[in-house]
Structures are given as C-alpha cells and as structure tokens.
Backbone as CSV, one residue per row, in Angstrom:
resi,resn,N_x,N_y,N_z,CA_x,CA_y,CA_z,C_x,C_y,C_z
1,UNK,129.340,19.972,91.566,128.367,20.671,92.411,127.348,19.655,92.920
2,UNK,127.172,19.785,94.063,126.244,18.527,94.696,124.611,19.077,94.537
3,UNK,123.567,18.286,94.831,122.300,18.645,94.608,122.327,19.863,95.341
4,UNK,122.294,19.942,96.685,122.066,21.573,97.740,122.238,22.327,96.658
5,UNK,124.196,22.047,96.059,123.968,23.968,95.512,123.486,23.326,94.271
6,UNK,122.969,22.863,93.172,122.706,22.499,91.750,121.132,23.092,92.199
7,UNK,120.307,22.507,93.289,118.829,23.510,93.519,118.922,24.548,93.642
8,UNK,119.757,25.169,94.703,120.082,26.760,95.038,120.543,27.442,93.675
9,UNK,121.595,26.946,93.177,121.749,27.950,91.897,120.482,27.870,90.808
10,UNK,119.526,26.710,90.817,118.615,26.681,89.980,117.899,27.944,90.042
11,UNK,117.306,27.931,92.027,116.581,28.970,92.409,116.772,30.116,92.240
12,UNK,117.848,30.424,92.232,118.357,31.792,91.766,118.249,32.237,90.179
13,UNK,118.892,31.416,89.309,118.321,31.811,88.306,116.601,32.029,87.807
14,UNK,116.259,30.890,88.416,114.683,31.070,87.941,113.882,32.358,88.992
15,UNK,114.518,32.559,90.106,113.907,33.964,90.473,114.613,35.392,89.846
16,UNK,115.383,35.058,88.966,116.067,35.967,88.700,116.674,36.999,89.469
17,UNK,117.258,36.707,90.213,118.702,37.623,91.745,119.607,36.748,91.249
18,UNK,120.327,37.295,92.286,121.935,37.587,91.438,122.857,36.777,93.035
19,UNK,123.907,36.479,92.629,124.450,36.111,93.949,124.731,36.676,95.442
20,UNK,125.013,37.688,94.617,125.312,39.146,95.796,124.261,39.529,96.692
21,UNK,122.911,39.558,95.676,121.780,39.786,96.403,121.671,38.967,97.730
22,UNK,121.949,37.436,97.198,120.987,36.572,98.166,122.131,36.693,99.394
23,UNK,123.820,36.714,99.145,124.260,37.041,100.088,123.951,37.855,101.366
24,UNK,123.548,39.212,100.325,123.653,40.437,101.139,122.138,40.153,102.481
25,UNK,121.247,39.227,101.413,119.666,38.525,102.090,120.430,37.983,103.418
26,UNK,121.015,37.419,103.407,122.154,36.529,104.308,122.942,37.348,105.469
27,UNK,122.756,38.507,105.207,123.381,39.526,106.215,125.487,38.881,106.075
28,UNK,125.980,38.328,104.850,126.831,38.105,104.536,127.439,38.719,103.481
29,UNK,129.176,38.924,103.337,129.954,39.839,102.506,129.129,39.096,100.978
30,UNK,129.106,40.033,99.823,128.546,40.048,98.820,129.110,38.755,97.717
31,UNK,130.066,38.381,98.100,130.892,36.899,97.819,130.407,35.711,98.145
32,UNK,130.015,35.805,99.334,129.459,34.685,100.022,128.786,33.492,99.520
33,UNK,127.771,33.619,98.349,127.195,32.895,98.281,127.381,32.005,96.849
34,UNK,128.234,32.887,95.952,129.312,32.411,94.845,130.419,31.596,95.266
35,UNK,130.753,31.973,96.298,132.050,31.129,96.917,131.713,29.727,97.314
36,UNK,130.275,29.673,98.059,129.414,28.429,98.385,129.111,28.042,97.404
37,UNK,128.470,28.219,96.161,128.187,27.449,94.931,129.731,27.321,94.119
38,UNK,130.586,28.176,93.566,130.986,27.733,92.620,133.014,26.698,93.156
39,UNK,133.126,27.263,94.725,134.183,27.241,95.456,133.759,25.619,95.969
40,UNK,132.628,25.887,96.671,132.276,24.434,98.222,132.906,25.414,99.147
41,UNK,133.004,26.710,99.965,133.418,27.102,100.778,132.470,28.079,101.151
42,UNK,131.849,27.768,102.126,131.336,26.741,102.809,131.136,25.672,102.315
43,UNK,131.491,24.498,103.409,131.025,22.951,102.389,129.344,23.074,102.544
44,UNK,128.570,23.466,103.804,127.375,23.324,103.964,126.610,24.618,104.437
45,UNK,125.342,24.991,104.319,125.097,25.903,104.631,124.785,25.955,105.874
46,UNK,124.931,27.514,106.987,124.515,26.783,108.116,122.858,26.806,108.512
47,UNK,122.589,26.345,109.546,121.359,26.075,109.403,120.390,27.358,109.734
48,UNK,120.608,28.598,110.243,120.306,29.684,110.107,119.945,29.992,108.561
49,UNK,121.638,29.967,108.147,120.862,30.778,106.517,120.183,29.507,105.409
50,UNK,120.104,28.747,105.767,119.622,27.538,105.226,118.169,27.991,105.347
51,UNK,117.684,28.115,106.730,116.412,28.254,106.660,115.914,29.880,106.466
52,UNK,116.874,30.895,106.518,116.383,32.296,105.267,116.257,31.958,103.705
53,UNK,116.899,31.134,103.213,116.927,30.843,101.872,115.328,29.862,102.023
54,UNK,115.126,28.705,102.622,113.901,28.188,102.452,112.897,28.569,102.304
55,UNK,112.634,30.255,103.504,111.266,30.906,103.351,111.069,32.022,102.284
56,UNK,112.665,32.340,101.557,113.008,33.383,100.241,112.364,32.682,99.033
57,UNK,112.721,31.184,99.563,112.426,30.524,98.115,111.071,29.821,97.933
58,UNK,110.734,29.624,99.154,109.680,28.655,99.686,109.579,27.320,99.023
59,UNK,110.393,26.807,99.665,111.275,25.181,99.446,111.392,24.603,100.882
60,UNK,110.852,23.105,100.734,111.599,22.701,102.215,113.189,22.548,102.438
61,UNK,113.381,22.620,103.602,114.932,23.204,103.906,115.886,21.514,103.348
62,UNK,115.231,20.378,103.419,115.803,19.784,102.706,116.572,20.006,101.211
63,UNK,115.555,20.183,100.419,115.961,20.718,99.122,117.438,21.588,99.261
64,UNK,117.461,22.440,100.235,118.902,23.074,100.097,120.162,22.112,101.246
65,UNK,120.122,20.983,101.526,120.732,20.456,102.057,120.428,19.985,103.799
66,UNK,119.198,20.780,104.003,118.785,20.312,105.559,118.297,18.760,105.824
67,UNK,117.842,18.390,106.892,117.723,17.343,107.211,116.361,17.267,106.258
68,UNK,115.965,15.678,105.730,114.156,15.405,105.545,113.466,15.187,106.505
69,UNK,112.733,15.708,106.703,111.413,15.494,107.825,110.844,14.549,107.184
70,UNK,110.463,14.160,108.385,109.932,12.217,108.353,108.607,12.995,108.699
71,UNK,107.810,12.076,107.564,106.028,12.521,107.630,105.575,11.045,108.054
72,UNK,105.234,10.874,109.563,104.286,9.319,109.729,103.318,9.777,109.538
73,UNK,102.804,8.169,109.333,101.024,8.201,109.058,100.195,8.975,109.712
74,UNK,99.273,9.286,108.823,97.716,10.114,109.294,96.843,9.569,110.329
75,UNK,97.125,9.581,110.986,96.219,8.932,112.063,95.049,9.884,112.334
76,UNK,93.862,8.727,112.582,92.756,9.284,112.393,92.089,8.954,113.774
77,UNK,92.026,10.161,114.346,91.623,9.902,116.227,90.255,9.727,116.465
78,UNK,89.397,9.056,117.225,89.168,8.487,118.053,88.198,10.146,118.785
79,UNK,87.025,10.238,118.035,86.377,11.533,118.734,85.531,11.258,119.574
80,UNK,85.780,11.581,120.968,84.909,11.341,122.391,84.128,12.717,122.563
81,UNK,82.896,12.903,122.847,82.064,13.856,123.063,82.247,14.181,124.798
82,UNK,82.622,15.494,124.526,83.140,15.863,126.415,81.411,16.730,125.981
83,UNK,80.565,15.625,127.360,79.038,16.448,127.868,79.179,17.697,129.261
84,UNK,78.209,18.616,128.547,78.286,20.040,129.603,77.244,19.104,130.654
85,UNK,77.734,18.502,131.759,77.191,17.612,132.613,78.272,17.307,133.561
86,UNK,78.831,17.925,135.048,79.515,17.726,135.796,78.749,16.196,136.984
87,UNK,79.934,15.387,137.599,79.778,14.583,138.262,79.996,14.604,139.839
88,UNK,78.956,14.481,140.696,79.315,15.167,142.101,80.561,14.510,142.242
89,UNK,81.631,14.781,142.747,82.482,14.328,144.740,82.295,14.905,145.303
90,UNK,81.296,15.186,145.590,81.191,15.634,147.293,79.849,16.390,147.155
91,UNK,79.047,17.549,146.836,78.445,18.627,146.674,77.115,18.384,145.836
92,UNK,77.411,17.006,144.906,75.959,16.914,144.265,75.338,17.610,143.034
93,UNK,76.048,17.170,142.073,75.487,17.602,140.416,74.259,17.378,139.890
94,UNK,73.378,18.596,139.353,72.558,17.791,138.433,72.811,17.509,137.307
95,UNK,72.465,16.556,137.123,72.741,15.717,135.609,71.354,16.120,134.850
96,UNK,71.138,17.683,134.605,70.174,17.834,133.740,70.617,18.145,132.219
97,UNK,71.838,18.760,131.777,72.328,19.010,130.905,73.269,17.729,130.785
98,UNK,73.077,17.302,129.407,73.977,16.522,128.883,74.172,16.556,127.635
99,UNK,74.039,17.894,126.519,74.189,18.031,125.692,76.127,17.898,125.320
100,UNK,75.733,17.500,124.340,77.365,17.705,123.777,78.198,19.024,123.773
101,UNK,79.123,19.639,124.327,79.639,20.697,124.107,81.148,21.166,123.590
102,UNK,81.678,19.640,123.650,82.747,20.035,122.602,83.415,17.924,122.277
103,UNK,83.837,18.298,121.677,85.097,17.109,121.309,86.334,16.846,121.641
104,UNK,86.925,15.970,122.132,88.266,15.272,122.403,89.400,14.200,121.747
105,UNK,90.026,14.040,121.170,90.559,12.941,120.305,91.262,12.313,120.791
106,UNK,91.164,11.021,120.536,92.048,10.124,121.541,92.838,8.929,119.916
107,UNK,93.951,8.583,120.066,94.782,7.619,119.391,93.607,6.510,119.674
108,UNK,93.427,5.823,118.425,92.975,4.479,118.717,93.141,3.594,119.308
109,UNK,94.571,3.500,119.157,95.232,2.458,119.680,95.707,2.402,121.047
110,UNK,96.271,3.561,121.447,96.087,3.769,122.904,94.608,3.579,123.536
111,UNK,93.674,4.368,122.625,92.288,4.127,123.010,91.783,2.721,123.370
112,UNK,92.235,1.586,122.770,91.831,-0.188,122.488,92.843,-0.360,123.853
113,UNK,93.582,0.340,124.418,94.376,-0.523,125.585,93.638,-0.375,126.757
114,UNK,92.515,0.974,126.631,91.725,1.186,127.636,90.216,0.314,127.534
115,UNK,89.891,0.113,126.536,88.730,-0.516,126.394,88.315,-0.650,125.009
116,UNK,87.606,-1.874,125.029,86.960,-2.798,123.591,85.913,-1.568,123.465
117,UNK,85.076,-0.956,123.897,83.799,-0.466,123.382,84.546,0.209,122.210
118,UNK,83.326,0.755,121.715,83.603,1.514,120.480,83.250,3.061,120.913
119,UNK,83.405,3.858,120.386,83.255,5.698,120.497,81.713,5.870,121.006
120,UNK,80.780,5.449,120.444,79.575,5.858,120.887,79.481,5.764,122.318
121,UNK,79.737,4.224,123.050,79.815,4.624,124.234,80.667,5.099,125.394
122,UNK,81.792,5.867,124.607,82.635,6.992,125.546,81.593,8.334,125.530
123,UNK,82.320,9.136,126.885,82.155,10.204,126.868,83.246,10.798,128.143
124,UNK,83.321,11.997,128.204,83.682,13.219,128.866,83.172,13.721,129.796
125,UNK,83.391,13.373,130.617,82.145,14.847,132.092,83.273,15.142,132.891
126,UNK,83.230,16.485,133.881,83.661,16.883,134.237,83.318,16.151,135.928
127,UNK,83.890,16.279,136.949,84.077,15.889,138.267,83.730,17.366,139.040
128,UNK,82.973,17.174,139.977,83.028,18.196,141.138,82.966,17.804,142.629
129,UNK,83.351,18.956,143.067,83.705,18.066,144.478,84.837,17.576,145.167
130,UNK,85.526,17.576,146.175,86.251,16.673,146.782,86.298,15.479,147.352
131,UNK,84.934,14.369,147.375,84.993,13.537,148.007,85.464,12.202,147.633
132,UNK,86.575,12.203,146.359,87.248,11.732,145.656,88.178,11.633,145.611
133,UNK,88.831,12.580,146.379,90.478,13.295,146.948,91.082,11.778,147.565
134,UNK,92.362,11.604,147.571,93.063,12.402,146.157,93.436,11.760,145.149
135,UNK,92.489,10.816,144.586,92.075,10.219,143.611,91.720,10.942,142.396
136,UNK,90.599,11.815,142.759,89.827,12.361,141.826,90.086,14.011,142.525
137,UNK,90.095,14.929,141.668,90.287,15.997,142.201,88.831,17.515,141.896
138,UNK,88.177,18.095,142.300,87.268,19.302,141.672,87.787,19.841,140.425
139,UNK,86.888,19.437,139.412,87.728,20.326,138.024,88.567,19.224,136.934
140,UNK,88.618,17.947,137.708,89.375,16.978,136.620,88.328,16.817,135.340
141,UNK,88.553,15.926,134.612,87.665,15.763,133.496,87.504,13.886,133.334
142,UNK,86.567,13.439,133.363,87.429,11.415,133.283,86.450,10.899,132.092
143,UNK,87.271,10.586,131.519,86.424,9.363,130.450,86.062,8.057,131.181
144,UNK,84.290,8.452,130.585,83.292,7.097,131.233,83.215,6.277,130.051
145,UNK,83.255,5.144,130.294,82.930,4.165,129.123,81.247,3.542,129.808
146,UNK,80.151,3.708,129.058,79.055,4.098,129.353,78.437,2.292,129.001
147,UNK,79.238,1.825,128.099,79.026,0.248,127.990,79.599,-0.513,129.126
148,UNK,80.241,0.203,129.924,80.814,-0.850,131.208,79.983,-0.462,132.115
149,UNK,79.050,-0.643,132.303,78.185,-1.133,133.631,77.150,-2.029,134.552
150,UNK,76.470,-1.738,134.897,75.677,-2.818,135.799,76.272,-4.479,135.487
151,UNK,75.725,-4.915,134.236,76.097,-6.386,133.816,77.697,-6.419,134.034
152,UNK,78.729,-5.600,134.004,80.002,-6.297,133.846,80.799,-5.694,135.645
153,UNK,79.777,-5.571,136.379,80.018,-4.372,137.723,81.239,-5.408,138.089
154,UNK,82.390,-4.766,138.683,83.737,-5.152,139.562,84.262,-3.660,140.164
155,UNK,85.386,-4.313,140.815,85.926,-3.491,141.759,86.009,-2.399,140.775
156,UNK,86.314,-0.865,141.228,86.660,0.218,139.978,85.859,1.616,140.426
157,UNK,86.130,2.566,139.813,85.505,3.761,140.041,84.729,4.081,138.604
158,UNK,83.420,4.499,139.417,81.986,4.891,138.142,81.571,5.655,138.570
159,UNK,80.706,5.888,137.085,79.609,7.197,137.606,78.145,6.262,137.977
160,UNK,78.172,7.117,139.312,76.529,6.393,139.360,75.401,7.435,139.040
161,UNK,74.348,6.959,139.177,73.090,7.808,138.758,72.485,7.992,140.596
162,UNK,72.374,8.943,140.728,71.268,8.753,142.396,71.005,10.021,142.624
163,UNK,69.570,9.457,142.747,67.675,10.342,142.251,68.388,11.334,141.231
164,UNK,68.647,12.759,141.304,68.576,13.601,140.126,69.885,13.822,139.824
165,UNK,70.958,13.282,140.468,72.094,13.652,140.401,73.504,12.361,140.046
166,UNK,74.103,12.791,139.372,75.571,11.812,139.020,76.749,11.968,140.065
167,UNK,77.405,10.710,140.422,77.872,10.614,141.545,79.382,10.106,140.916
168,UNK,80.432,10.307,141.657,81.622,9.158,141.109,82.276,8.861,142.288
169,UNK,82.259,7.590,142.461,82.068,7.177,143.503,83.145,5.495,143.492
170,UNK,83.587,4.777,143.976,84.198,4.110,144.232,83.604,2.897,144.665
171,UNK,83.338,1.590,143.074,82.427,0.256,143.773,83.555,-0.910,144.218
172,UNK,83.297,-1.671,145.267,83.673,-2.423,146.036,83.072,-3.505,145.858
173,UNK,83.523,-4.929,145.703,82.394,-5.921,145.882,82.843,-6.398,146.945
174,UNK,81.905,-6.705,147.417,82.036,-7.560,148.785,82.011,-9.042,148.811
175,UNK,82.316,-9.703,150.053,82.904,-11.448,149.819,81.379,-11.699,149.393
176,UNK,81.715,-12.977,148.307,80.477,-13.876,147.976,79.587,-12.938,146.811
177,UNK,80.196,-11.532,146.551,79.864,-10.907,145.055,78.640,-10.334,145.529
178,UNK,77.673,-10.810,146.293,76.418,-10.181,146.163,75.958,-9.015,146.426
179,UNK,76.866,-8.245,146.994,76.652,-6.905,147.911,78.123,-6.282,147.687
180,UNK,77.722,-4.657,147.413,78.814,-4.199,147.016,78.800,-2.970,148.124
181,UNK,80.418,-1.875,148.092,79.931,-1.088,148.819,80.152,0.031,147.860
182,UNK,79.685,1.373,148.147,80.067,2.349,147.488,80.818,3.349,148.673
183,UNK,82.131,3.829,148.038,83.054,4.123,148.585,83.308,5.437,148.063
184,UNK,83.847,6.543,148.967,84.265,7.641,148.923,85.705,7.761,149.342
185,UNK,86.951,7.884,148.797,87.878,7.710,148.803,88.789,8.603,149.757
186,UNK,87.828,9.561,149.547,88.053,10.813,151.052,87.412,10.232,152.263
187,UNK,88.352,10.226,153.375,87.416,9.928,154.324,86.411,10.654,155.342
188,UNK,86.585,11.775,154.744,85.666,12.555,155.622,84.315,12.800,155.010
189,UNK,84.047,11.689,154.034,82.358,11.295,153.417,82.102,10.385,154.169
190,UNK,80.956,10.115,153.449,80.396,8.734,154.134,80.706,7.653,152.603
191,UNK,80.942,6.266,153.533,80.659,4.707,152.623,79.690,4.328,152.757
192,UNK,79.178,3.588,151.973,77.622,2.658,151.924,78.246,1.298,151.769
193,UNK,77.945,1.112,152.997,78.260,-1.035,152.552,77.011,-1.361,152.525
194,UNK,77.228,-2.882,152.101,76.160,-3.813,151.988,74.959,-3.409,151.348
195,UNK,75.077,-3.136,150.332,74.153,-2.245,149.088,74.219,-3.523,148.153
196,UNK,72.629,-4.320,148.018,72.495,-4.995,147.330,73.103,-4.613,145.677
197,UNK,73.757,-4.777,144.962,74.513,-4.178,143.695,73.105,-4.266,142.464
198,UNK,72.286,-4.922,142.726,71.367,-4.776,141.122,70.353,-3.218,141.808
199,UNK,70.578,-2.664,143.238,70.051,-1.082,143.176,71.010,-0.100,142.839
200,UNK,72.449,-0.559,142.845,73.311,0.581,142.823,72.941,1.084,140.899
201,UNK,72.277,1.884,140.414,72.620,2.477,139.116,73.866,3.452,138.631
202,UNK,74.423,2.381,137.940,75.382,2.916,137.140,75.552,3.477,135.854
203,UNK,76.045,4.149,135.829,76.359,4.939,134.922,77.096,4.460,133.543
204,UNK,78.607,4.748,134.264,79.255,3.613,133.316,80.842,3.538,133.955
205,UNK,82.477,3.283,133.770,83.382,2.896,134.098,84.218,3.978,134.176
206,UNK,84.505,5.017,134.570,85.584,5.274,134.520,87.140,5.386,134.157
207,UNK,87.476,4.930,133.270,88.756,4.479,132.651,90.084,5.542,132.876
208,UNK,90.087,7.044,132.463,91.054,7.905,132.569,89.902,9.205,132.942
209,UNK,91.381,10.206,133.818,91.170,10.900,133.966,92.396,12.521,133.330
210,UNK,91.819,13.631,133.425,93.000,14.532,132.799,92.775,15.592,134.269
211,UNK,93.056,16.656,133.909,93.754,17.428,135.345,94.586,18.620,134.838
212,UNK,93.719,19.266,135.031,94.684,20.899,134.712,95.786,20.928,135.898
213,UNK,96.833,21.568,135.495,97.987,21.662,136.739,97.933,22.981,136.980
214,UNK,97.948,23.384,138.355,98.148,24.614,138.970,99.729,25.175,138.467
C-alpha cells in the first residue's frame, strides 16, 4: 500500500467511517473505496474525489496523493500611501487635501527597478483632466517619487506645484540645460517654453502609472 492509501486508510479509521460510507461520500458504488485501498483499483484517485476526501478530512490534497503546492517566500511589500489629493490635466486641482487615504503595495524589487528612494518619499495621487491624453488619462492613479525633483530635474513627466494647485505636466530641457519647457502632451493646451527651470516648482517624478479599464 503506498503512502496516498496508508494516510487515507489511517483517516478513516481515526474518524471512525467505514469504507462504504466514504464511498457512498464519493457519490460512488459502496465498494469503491476498499477496492482503491486494499485492490490499487483505482491506481490513483481522481482529482475530483481527491479533493471531497481533503475537505471531509481536512488534509492538504497532497497527503492523499495530489500534487504539493510550492509555498515561495513571504514577501514583504513595499507600502506607498495613495493621498486623497488629485493632480490637474487640464481643469486644475486643489492640492488642499493631502491626507493619507488608503495604501498600495508594491514588490520591492520591482519597486528598486523604478527608483533608489526609499517608501517615505513615494506616494499615490490621482490625475484629472485630459491635458495629458494620451499619455495620462482622467481617473489614472501615478506614483510620484517626491525625492526626484528640482536638484535632479531632466527630461520626464512630474507633478508640479502652481499657486494653489498640482499640475502633471511634461518637463523638457532645452539646448544648453538652462531653460526648460513645460509641456502638455495634448495639443489642444497650451506649452510654456523658455521657463527659467529654478521657477518651475516641482513636485516630484512620476515613475508609473495604473488605469482602470473600461
């Protein structure tokens, strides 16, 4: 008798049922399950009644001959604070609320391919607007990395700060670095060239974005 049935007949005795029973459990002739233990006929159970016997017995389905489930490591994610604080494209957000309103988890390690900072300076905001299209869409969500700005400014999409409101917006540098433009990716906004770059306030980098699908 191989381990499958040497556990299964264990289980049975120690729940005290009878063969017939667990058959009949089986929606199978009252033989059935004597013939599988003491015969090998069936050589294996199939995987239907394999897994009625697992939740009868409450055993993983290995134990009666199913496959082992492979348990990988615990990975421990990577919690980004998504702020109740939307970012204009197009229409103009206030950035008066920026309380925390929920959490996001991201793989570390995928997380380190997007950027060195550490968690404190990620976050979550939501996008509004179209003037981002079709880049950025009304309703996306994008992780800002809030340590990438002013000092490390290059080509890329950020959030800027301008007067009461958060912008995401598209920076450009221009030849010779000194002057950048800010760009709207839709063209039916307006661009700002030649914007000395130590007035543009930034926010922080942009890295990913997510996107509910219609």
């Amino acid at each position: 008798m191989d381990e499958a049935r040497e556990a299964l007949d264990r289980l049975i005795l120690e729940r005290r049922v009878n063969y017939s029973g667990i058959s009949r459990l089986l929606g199978r002739n009252t033989s059935y399950i004597q013939q599988y233990l003491k015969k090998g006929s069936p050589r294996h159970l199939d995987e239907r009644d394999r897994g009625i016997l697992a939740r009868f017995f409450g055993v993983d389905e290995a134990t009666l001959g199913g496959p082992t489930r492979r348990s990988g490591p615990v990975i421990d994610l990577v919690q980004v604070p998504i702020l109740d604080v939307e970012a204009s494209a197009g229409h103009g957000a206030l950035a008066e609320m920026e309380a925390k309103s929920a959490q996001f988890g991201f793989d570390p390690n995928w997380l380190r391919k997007l950027t060195a900072s550490k968690s404190p300076s990620l976050s979550i905001i939501g996008v509004r607007g179209d003037s981002m299209e079709p880049t950025l869409s009304d309703g996306d969500d994008v992780l800002v990395d809030l340590g990438d700005n002013q000092a490390r400014l290059r080509d890329g999409i950020y959030v800027l700060r301008m007067d009461d409101a958060l912008a995401v917006k598209r920076i450009a540098i221009e030849p010779q670095g000194r002057k950048v433009s800010v760009v709207s990716d839709n063209s039916a906004y307006p661009t700002w060239n030649g914007l000395d770059r130590r007035t543009v306030n930034i926010v922080g980098r942009v890295l990913w974005f997510g996107r509910k699908l219609q």
